[in-house]
BADRENZA-434453 format. One record per residue (C-alpha): residue number from 1; x, y, z. Coordinates in Angstrom, 3 decimals. Example, Ala and Ser with C-alpha at 12.3 -4.5 7.8 and 13.67 -1.06 7.14 Angstrom:
2
+-----+----------+----------+----------+
|  nr |        X |        Y |        Z |
+-----+----------+----------+----------+
|   1 |   12.300 |   -4.500 |    7.800 |
|   2 |   13.670 |   -1.060 |    7.140 |
+-----+----------+----------+----------+
END
This chain:
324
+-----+----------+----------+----------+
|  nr |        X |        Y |        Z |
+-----+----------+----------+----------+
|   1 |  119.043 |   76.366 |   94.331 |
|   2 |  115.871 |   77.841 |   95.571 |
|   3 |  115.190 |   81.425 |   93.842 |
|   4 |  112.242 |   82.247 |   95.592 |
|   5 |  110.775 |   81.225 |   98.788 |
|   6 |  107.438 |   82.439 |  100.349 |
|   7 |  106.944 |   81.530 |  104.219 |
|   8 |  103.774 |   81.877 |  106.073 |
|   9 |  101.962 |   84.517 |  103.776 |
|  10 |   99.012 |   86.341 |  104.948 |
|  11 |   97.609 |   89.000 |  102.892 |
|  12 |   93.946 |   90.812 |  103.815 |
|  13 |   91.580 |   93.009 |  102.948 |
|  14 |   88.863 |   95.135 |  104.722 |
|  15 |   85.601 |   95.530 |  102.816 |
|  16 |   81.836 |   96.231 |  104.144 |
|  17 |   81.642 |   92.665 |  104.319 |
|  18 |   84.388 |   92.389 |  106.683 |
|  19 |   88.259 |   90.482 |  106.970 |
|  20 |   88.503 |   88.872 |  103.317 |
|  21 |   91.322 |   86.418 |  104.119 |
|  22 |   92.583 |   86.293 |  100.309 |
|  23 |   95.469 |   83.951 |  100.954 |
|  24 |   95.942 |   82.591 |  104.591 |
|  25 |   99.319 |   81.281 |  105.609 |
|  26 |  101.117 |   79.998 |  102.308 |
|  27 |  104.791 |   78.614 |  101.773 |
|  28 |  105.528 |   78.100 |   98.518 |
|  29 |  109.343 |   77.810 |   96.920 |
|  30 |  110.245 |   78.276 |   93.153 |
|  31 |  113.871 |   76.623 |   92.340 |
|  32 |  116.278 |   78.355 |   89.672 |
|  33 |  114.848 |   77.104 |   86.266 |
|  34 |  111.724 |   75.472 |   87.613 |
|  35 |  108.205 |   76.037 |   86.717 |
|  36 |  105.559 |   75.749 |   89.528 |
|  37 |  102.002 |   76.073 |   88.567 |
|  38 |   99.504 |   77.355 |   91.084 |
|  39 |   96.179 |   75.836 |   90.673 |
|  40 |   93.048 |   76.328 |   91.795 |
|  41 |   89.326 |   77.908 |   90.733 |
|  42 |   88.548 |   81.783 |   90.776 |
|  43 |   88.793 |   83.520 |   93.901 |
|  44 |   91.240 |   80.828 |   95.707 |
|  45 |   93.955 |   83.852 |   95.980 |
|  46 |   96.415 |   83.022 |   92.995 |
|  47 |   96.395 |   86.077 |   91.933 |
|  48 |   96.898 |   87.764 |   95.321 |
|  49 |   99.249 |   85.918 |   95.698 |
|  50 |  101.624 |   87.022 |   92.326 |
|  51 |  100.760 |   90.547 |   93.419 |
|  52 |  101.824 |   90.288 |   96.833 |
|  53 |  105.278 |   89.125 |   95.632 |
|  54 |  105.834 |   92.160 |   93.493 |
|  55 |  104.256 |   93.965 |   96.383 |
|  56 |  101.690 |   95.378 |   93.905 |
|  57 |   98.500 |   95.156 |   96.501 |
|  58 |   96.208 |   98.126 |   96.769 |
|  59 |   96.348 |   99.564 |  100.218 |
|  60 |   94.100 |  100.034 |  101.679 |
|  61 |   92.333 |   98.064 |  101.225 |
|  62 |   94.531 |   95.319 |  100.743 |
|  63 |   97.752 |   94.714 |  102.916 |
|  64 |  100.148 |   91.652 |  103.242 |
|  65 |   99.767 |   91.062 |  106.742 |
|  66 |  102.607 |   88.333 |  107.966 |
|  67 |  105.160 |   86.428 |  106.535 |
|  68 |  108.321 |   86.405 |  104.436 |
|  69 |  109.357 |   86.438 |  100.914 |
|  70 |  112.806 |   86.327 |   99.324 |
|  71 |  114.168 |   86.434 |   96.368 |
|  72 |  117.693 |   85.322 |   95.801 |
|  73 |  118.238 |   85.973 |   99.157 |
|  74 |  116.523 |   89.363 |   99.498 |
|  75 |  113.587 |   90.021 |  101.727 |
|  76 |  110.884 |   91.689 |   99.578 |
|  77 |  108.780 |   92.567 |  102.454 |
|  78 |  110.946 |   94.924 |  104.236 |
|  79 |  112.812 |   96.151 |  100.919 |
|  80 |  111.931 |  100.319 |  100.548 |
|  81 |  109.943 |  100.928 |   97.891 |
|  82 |  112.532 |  102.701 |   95.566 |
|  83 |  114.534 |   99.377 |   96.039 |
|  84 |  111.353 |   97.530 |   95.057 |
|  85 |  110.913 |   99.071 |   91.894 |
|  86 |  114.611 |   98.317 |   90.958 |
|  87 |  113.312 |   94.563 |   91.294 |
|  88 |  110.435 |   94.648 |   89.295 |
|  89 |  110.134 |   94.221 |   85.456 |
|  90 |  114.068 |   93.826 |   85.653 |
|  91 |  114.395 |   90.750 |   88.382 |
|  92 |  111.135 |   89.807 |   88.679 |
|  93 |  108.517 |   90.229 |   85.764 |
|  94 |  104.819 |   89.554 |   85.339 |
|  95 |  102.397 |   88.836 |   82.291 |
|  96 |   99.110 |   89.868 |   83.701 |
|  97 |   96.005 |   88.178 |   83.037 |
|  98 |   94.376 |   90.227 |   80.789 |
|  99 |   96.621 |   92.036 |   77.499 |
| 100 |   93.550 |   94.106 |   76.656 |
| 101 |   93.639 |   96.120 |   79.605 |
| 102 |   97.085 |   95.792 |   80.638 |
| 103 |   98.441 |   97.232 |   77.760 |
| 104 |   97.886 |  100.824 |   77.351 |
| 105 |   95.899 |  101.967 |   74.476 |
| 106 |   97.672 |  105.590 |   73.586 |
| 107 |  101.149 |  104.126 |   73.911 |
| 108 |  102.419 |  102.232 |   71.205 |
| 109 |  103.558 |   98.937 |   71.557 |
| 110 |  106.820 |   98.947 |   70.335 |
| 111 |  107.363 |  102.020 |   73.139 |
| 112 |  105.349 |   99.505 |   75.960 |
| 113 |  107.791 |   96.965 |   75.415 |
| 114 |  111.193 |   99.377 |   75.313 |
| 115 |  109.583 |  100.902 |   78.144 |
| 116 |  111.651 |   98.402 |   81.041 |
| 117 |  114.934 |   98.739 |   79.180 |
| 118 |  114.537 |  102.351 |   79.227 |
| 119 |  113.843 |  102.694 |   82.897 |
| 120 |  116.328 |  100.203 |   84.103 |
| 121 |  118.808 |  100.098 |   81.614 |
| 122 |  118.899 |  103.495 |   80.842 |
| 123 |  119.541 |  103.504 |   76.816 |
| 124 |  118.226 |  105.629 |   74.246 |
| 125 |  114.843 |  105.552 |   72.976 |
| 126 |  116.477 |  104.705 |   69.438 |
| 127 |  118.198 |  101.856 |   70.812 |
| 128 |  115.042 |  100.836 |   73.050 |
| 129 |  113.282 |  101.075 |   69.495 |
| 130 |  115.649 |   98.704 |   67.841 |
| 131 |  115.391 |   96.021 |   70.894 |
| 132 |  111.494 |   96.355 |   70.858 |
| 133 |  111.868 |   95.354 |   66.978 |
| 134 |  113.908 |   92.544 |   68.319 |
| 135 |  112.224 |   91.168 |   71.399 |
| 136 |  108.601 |   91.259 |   68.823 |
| 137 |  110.341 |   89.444 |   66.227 |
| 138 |  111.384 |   86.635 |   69.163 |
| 139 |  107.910 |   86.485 |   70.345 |
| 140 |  106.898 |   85.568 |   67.546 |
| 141 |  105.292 |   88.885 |   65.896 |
| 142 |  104.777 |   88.827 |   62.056 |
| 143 |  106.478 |   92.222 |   60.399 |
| 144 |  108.227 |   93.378 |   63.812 |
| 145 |  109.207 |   96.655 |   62.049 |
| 146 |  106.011 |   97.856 |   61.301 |
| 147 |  104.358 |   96.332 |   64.633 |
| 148 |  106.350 |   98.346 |   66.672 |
| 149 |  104.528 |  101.376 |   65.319 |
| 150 |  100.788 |  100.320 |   66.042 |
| 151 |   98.781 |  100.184 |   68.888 |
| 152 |   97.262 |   97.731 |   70.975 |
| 153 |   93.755 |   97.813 |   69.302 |
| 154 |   95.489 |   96.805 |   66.316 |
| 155 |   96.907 |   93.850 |   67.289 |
| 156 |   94.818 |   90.276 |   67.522 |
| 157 |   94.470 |   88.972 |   71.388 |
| 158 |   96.918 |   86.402 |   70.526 |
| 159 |   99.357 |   89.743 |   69.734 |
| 160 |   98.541 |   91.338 |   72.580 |
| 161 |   99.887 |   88.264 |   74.532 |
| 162 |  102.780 |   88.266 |   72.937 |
| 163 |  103.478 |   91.537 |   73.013 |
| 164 |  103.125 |   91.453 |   76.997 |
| 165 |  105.612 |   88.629 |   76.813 |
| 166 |  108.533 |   90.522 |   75.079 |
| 167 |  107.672 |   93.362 |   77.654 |
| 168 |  108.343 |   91.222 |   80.987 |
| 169 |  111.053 |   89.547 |   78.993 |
| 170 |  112.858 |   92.344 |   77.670 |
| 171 |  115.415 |   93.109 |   80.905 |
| 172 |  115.782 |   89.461 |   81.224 |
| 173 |  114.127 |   88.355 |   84.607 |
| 174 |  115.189 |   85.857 |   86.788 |
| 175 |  111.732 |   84.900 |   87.104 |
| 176 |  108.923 |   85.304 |   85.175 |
| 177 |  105.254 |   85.266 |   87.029 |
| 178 |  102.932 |   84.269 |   84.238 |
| 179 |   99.000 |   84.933 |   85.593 |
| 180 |   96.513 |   82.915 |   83.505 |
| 181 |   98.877 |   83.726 |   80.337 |
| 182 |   96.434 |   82.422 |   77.687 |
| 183 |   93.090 |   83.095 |   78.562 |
| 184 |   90.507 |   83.916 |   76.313 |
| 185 |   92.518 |   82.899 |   73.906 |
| 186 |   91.436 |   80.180 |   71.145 |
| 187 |   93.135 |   76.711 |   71.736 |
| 188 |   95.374 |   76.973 |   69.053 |
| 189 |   96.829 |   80.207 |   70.177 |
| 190 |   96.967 |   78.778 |   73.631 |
| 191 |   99.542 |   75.873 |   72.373 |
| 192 |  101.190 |   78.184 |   70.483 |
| 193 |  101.427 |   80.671 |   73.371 |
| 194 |  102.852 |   77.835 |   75.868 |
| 195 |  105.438 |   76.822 |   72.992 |
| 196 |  106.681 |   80.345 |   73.226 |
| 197 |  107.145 |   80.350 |   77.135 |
| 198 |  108.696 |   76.625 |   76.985 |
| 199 |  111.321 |   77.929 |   74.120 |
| 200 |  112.409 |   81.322 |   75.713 |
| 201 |  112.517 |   79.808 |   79.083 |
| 202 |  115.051 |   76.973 |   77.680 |
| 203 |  116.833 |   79.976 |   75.827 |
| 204 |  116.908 |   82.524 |   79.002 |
| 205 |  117.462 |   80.222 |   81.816 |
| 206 |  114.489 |   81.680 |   83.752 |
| 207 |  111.898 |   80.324 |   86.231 |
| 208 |  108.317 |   80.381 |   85.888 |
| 209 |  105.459 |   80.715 |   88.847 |
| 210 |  102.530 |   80.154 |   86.364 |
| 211 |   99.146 |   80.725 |   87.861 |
| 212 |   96.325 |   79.108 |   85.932 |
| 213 |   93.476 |   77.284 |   86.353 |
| 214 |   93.739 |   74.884 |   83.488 |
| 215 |   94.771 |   71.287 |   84.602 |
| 216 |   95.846 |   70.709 |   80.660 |
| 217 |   98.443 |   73.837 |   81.374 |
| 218 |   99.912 |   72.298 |   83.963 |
| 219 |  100.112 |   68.943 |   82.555 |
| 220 |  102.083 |   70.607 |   79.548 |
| 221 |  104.464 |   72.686 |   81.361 |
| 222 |  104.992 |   72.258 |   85.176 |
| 223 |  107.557 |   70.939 |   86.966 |
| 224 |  105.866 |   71.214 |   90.050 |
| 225 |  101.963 |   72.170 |   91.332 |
| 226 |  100.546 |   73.599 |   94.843 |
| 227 |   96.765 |   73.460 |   94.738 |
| 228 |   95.125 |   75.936 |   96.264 |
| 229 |   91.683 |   76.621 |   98.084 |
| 230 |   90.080 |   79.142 |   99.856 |
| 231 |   93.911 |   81.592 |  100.511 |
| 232 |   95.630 |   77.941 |  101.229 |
| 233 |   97.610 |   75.582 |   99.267 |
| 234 |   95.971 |   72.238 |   99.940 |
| 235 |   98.662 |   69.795 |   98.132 |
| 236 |  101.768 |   70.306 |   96.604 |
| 237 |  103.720 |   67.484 |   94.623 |
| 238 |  105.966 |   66.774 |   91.245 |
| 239 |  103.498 |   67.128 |   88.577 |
| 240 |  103.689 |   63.394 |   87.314 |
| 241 |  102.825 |   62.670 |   91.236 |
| 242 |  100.084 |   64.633 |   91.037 |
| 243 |   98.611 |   63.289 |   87.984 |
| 244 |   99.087 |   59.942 |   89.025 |
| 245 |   98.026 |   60.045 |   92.178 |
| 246 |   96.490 |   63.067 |   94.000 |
| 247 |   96.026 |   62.736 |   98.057 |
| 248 |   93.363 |   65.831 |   98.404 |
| 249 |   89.527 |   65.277 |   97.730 |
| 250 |   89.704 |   68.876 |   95.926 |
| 251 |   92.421 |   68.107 |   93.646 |
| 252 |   90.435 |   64.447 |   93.087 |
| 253 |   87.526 |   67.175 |   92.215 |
| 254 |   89.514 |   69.019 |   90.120 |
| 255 |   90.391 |   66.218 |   87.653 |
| 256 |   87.182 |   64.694 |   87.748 |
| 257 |   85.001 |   67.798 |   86.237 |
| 258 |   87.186 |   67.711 |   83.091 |
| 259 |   86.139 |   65.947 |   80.227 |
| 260 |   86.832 |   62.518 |   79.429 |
| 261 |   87.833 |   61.265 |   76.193 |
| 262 |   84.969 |   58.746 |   74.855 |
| 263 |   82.462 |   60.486 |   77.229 |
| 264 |   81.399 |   63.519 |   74.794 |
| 265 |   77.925 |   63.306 |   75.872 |
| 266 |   78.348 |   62.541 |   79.439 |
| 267 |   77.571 |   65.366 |   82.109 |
| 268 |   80.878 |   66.552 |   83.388 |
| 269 |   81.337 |   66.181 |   87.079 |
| 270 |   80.961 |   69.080 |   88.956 |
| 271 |   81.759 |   70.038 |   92.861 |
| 272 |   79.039 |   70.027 |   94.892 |
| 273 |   78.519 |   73.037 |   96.794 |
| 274 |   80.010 |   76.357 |   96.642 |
| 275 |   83.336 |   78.128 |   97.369 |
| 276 |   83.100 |   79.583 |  100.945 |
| 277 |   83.029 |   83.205 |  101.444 |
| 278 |   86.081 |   84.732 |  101.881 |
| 279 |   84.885 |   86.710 |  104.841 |
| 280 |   83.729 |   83.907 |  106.478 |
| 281 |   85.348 |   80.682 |  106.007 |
| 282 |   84.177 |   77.193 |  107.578 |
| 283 |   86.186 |   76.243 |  110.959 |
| 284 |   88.021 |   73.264 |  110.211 |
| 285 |   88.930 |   72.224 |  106.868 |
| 286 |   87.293 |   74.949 |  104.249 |
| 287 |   86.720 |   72.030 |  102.121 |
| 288 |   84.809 |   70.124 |  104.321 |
| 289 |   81.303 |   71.146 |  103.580 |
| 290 |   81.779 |   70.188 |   99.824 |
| 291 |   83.903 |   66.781 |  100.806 |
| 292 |   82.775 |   63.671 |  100.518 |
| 293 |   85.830 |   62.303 |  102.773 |
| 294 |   84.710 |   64.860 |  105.603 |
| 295 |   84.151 |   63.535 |  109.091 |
| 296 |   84.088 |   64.713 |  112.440 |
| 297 |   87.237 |   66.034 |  112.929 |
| 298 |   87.647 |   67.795 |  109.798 |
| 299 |   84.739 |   70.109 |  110.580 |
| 300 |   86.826 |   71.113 |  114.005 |
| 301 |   90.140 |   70.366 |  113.435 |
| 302 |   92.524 |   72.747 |  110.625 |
| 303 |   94.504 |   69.961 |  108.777 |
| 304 |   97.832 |   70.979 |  108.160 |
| 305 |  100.450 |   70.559 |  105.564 |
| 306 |  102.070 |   67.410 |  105.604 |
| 307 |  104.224 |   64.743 |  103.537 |
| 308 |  102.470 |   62.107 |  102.563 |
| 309 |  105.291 |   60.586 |  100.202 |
| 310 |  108.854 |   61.632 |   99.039 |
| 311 |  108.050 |   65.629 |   97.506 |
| 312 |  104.219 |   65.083 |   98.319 |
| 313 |  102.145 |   66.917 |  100.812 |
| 314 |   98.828 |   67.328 |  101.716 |
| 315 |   96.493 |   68.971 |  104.036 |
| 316 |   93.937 |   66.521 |  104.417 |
| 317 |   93.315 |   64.391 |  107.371 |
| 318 |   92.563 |   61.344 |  105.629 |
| 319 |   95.314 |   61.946 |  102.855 |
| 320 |   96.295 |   58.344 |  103.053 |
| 321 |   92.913 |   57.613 |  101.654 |
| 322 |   91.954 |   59.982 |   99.333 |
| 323 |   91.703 |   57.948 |   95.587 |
| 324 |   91.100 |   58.893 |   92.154 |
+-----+----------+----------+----------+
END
């Protein structure tokens, strides 16, 4: 059963520079228990496109400018705003991508994470006390009963995270949006933080939309990946599929700049070339000027979306010969 489903979403935003096209005609579905990563390097409009599902975009001078999303049926886009607000933190939840400044620093935690249960659920702040105690103490958090008393600069970044977790899990979402959910975090914090999502997800029956940029992530915890590039998704397939086989010269990119096992010293494999500007992206493929597949028709014609194999699509022209 599909949970959410994005169609066609354009969202924009004026600046001196002119028309930033943040994320240009997306479809993306999440499935009721699934997790679908969203890959892709900084500035490709993951994040944009998180926010524009919870509606959360600045305006001006952002805007969502065409398209539809729903969510178990509903369409968020022409929902009023009070209805909105019933949706988020209790339907749909985020961990944003940085604790340190999402958390706020003269609130203590313990109130931070009661704070959804009290708006939505409407109990007592002695009962949203004793469920913050609880929800630390399933996140993991050492000593929940004295925890719940201090504030964020007294917790460890790894805390913090965790923390943010039992906040977007405390009305128990339907889905959770996780944006870049462990970085700057050490690697063995990272594991640990992943463990935590894997377990309560299994416990709470919830899906995931996890943005990230970390191939290693999504290799750990994905059912699914879309790639994305320059506001569009540029493949989409079962992670395994992906893995094995990737049919876009970005995503081939992608795999090859991480280190190799046995190749410590080795250069790692960069890119060439630069991410286009936003304001003024490349006719054609906005990968061609950096591919090394690119011919004549990719620097004219916009390749579309298309199934290459069972549950695998790409938007290249010469998908069919794209190799790792």
């Amino acid at each position: 059963m599909t949970l959410l489903s994005i169609r066609d979403l354009r969202t924009q935003f004026m600046t001196e520079g002119g028309l930033v096209r943040a994320v240009d005609g997306i479809s993306l579905s999440v499935g009721a228990g699934e997790t679908v990563a969203v890959v892709g390097e900084s500035g490709c409009g993951k994040s944009v496109t998180a926010l524009s599902i919870l509606r959360l975009i600045a305006s001006p001078p952002g805007r969502i400018a065409g398209g539809t999303i729903e969510f178990e049926g509903l369409d968020l886009l022409s929902m009023p705003e009070k209805a909105m607000r019933r949706i988020r933190g209790k339907k749909i939840a985020m961990v944003f991508q940085e604790p340190q400044t999402s958390l706020h620093p003269v609130f203590t935690v313990g109130f931070q994470v009661a704070e959804p249960l009290l708006l939505h659920e409407k109990i007592s702040r002695r009962a949203g006390r004793a469920r913050a105690i609880e929800l630390l103490r399933r996140v993991g958090i050492a000593d929940p009963e004295s925890r719940v008393d201090d504030y964020p600069h007294q917790l460890s970044g790894g805390m913090k995270q965790r923390a943010m977790i039992a906040m977007a899990l405390a009305c128990k979402p339907s889905l959770l949006i996780a944006d870049e959910p462990t970085t700057a975090l050490d690697v063995t914090v990272q594991s640990q933080i992943l463990a935590l999502l894997k377990d309560l997800q299994r416990d709470l029956g919830m899906s995931v939309l996890l943005i990230t940029h970390d191939l290693g992530i999504v290799a750990e915890v994905a059912d699914r990946v879309a790639v994305m590039y320059a506001g569009r998704i540029v493949e989409t397939a079962d992670v395994r599929a992906l893995f094995a086989s990737p049919r876009h010269p970005y995503t081939v990119g992608l795999f090859d700049s991480l280190p190799r096992v046995g190749e410590i010293r080795a250069r790692l494999r960069a890119i060439p070339g630069q991410v286009p500007d936003p304001a003024a992206f490349p006719e054609g493929c906005r990968f061609h000027p950096r591919c090394p597949l690119a011919i004549d028709r990719c620097r004219s014609e916009v390749p579309l979306l298309r199934e290459i194999s069972p549950g695998h699509a790409s938007a290249c022209h010469r998908a069919e010969e794209v190799k790792r």
